[in-house]
Every structure is written in structure tokens, then in C-alpha cells.
N, C-alpha and C positions, 0 to 999 in steps of 0.2 A: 504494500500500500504506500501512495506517494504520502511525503511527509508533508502537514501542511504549512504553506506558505504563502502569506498575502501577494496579491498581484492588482497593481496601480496599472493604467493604458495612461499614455501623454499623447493628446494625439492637437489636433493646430494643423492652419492652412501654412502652404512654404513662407518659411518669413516673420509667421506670428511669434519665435522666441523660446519655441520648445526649448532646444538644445542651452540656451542661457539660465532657463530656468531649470532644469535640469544641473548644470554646475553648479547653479547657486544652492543647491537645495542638497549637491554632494557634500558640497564645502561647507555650509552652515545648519544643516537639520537635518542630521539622521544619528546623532547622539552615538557615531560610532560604532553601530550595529554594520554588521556585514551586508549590502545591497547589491544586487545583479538587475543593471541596466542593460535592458536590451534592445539593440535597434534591427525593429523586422523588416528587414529589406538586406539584400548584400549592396556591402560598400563600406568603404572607410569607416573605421570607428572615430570619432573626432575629440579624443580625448586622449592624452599623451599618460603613457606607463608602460609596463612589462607586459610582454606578451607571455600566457598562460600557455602552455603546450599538450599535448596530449588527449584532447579531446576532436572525437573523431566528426558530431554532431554541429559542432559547432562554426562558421566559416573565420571568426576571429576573435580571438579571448584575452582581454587587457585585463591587468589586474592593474588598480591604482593604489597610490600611499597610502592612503584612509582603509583599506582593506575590501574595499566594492572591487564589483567587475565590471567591465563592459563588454559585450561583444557585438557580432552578426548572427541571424541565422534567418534560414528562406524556411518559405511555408512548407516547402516539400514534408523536411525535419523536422517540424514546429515542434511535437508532441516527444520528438525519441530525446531533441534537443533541451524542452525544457527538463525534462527527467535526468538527464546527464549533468545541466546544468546545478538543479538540486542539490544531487547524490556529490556533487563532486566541493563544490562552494559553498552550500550548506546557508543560503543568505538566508536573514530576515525576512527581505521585501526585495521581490522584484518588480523593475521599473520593464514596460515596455512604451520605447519611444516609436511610433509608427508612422510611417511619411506620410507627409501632410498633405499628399494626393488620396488618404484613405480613407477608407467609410471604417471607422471602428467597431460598427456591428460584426463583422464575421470575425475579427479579432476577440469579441468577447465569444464567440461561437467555439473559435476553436481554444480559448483560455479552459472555459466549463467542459470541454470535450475532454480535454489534457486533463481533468479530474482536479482541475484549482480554482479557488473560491475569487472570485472579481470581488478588490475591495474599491476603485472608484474609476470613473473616466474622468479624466480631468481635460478640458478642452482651452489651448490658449489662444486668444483672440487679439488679431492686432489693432487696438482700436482708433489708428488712422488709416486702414485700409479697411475696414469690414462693408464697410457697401460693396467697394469696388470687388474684392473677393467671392460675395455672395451672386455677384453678377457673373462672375469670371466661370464657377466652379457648384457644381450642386451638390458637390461634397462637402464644404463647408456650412450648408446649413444642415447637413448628417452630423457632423463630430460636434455642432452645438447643439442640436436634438437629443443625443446621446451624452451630452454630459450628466455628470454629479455636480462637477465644481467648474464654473468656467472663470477663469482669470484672463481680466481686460487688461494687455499689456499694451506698453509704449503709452502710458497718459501723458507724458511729458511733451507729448508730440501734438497732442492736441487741448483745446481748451476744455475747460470745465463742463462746460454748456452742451459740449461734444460728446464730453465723456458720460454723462447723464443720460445724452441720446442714445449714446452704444448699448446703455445698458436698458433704457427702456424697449430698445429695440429687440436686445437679447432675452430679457423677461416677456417678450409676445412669445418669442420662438420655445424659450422654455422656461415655464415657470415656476418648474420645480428645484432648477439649480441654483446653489448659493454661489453667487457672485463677489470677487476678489478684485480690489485695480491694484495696478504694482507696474514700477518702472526698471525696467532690464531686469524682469524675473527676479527682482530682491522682495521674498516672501515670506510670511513665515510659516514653516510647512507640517507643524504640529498637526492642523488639521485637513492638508491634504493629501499627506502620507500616510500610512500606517503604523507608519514607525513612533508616531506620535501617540497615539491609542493609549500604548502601555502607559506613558511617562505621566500621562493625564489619569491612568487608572492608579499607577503607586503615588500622586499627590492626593488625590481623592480620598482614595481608601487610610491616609494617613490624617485625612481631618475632619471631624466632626457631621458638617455640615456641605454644602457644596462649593468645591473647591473654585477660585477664579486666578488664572494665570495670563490674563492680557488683559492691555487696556481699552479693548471695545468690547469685554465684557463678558467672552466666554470661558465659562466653567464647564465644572463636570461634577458628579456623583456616585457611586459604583454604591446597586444590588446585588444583596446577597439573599440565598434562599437553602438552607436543608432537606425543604421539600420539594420534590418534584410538581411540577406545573403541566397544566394541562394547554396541548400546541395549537388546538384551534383559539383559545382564549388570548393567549399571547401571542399569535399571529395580527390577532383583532388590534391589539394592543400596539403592536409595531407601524401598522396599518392606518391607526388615528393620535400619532404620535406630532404634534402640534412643530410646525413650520417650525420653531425657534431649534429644534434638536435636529443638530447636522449630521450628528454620528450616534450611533450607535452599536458595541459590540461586546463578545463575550459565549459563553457555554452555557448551555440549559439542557437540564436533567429533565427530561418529560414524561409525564406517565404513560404506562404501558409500550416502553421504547427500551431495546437493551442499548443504543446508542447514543450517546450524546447530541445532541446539535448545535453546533459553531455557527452562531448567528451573523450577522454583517447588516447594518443599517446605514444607508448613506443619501441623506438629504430626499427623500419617500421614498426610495429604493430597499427594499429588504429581500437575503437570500438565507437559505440554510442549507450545510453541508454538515454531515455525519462522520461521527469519528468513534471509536469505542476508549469509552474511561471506564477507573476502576469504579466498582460499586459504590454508591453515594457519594457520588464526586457533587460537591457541592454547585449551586448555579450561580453564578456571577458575571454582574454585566457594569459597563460603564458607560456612561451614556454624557455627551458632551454637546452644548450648544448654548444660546442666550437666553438671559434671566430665568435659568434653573431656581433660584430659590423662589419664584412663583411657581413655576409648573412639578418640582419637587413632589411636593404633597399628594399632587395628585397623580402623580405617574407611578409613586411606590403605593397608593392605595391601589393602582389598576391591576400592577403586578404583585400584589399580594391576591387578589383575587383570582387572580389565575393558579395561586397554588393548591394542590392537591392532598387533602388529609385522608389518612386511614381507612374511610370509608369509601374511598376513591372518588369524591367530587369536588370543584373547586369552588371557593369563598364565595361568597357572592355579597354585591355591596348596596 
């Protein structure tokens, strides 16, 4: 069984700043964990370090300082590739940068195929070029359709007045993505990596209430449960999970399941994937976005409701 491992898509028209926001996000937020960026297409990898040897799957494998990799690999491989990659790197979080001529649907098609849980699509928008692009190319309004997170880069290139447009214009096409502006990809990527999850779940879990680590205001919380929960309740629950919560993740013990489920919430997007833990492995989840100490209260009364007692039914409120 493949081990599991988050998997982010970066996907942008040519030009919108992928690749910039990808270094910055190597070099200042990823706390050091091991990450395999991968760019799906062959061609140059555009990051300077050591070439990795010995793997047959893969078309070209950098290791850099910080201890990431980066490589190539084509669709042919996609699946033997990422499994080599895995088994061999052991990362955290893999990045997949995909050329900005793509529709990233079949890229999550073949992610979920490979047997890896999609944790977001993150889409970068160049926001002095987005009309023109949307005119140019019908695959640009695919990788903002398909976003999680879309970040409006280059504001510095246009005015305010613009930049409000871009995004009014980007909230018609989707209105589920939480929206980011930032200039030359300087971000901060607690929440649109993965790698961020954990460092938000051990501040959380270390204080009382719900925790807040930035100055526009988002926190976080982590549930805990001994009891098994019942999955259609807490499905319901993920499902009418209030606009301010971007994230959410974690494990849940369900009744009548020998398997766990590894949840993933990302801005009204929810998936679950199965994994087997020991017996009574406890349920815990962390759940991150704005003004949590209002919606707090009542998001632990939901999911307490969904827990399941003795008699096999759950709370009801």
C-alpha cells in the first residue's frame, strides 16, 4: 500500500509566476520538511542543485540544499513515477507544477488514480494580463474553475481599482475559492501548502482556546473524539461548514468501518481516503480559517453530534 502523502497541483497560465512562487514558498515555508516538486511535462528543471541518480521512472531528479527535490516526469510514467518517487524521497508534500497550457482536471484524475489524496489546486493569476489570457486561451478559465486557492499575482503592476476588478471578476468564475494578492509570489504558505496543517494543528492543540497566528486573523482549533462518529453525519457536517473555514483536516474513526478515514477539507471541497489504524485510534481534526472563536461553538456542538455511543446512535442536538 502506497504511503500517504499530500499532493498540492500549481497550475497558472504561461507567465502568471508559478515557478517564482514556487521558490519562494521553497525558501521561506515549508519548515524544513522534505518536498518533491514536480514539473509534468519533460524539460529543464529550472532550479539549480545535484542531480539524484538512479531512478529509472523518472526523466530528471534535483535534489536541492533545503533537502526537496525536483524533477520531470511524462504522463506515460505518471503513476510507476510517482511511487518511485515516494518509496525513494520519502517527502512530506508533493508539489506538482503543471504547464500553464493545462487543464488540471485530468491531473487530479490521474493524482486519485495513483491512489493519492488531492490536498488543493492552487491557481496563479497574472493580474495585469487576465483578460487578455482569458481571450487568448480556454484553458485559463479551467485552472480558475478548478481552483481551491487562487493567488492574484503581479499587483504591483496594476492599480488598486484593477486589482479589485480581477478579483471581482475571479469571484463570478468561482466563488468558492479563497482568494490571495501577492507580488512576485512573496506569500505566506501556511495555508496553501500542506505542510502548514500540522504547525497550525501542534499550536492549536497546545492552547486552550482557538489559536491565531497572523495578522488578518486566521486561526485554528483541533477536535478531539474517543468515540467513533457516525460518516453520513459528519459528511453533512463538512458539507455546511461556513465560508470563513479554508481548511480542514485530520483522521476519523467511524462506526461500523475497520478503516480509518483521512479527511481533507479545502475551501467547500471535501474528500476521504482510507487507511487502517490501530484499534481506537482516536479522531482528530484541525480545522483552520477566520473568526473561529465565533463559529467555534458551534462547529464542536455539530461534531459532537455526530459521535456515536454504545448503543450505536449518534447525539442528536
Amino acid at each position: 500500500m502506497m504511503r500517504t502523502v499530500a499532493v498540492d497541483i500549481l497550475t497558472g497560465f504561461l507567465g502568471s509566476g508559478k515557478t517564482t512562487l514556487l521558490r519562494h514558498v521553497l525558501d521561506h515555508g515549508l519548515r524544513g520538511k522534505p518536498v518533491a516538486v514536480i514539473m509534468n511535462e519533460i524539460g529543464e528543471v529550472g532550479i539549480d542543485g545535484t542531480v539524484v541518480t538512479g531512478l529509472s521512472a523518472v526523466e530528471k531528479m534535483v535534489e536541492l540544499s533545503s533537502g526537496c527535490i525536483c524533477c520531470t516526469i511524462d504522463d506515460y510514467r505518471f503513476d510507476l513515477a510517482i511511487q518511485e518517487i515516494i518509496e525513494t524521497a520519502k517527502p512530506h508534500l508533493i508539489v506538482i507544477e503543471s504547464t500553464g497550457l493545462a487543464d488540471p482536471d485530468p491531473l487530479v484524475y490521474r493524482i486519485k488514480q495513483a491512489g493519492l489524496g488531492l490536498d488543493a489546486v492552487i491557481t496563479v493569476v497574472d493580474a495585469a494580463n487576465l483578460g487578455r489570457h482569458l481571450k487568448e486561451s480556454d484553458v485559463t478559465r479551467a485552472q480558475i474553475e478548478a481552483a481551491d486557492f487562487l493567488v492574484v499575482n503581479k499587483r504591483d503592476l496594476v492599480t488598486p481599482d484593477e486589482v479589485a476588478q480581477v478579483e471581482r471578476r475571479l469571484g463570478r468564475m468561482n466563488a468558492r475559492a479563497e482568494r490571495f494578492t501577492t507580488v512576485r509570489g512573496a506569500l505566506d504558505s501556511d495555508l496553501l501548502f500542506a505542510t502548514g496543517v500540522a504547525a497550525f494543528r501542534e499550536h492549536a492543540g497546545a492552547t486552550p482556546g482557538p489559536s491565531h497566528r497572523h495578522d488578518d486573523g486566521i486561526g485554528s482549533f483541533v477536535y478531539r473524539s474517543a468515540r467513533a462518529l457516525d460518516q453520513e453525519r459528519f459528511e453533512a457536517v463538512l458539507r455546511e461548514l461556513p465560508r470563513d473555514v479554508l481548511r480542514a483536516k485530520g483522521v476519523v474513526r467511524f462506526a461500523g468501518r475497520d478503516w480509518c478515514g483521512l479527511f481533507n477539507f479545502t475551501c467547500g471541497r471535501h474528500e476521504i481516503t482510507w487507511l487502517r489504524l490501530p484499534d481506537g485510534t482516536e479522531s482528530q481534526a484541525v480545522f483552520i480559517g477566520r473568526n473561529l472563536a465565533r463559529h467555534e461553538p458551534a462547529l464542536r456542538a455539530a461534531l459532537a453530534a455526530c459521535e456515536v455511543h454504545a448503543e450505536g446512535s449518534a447525539d442528536h442536538v
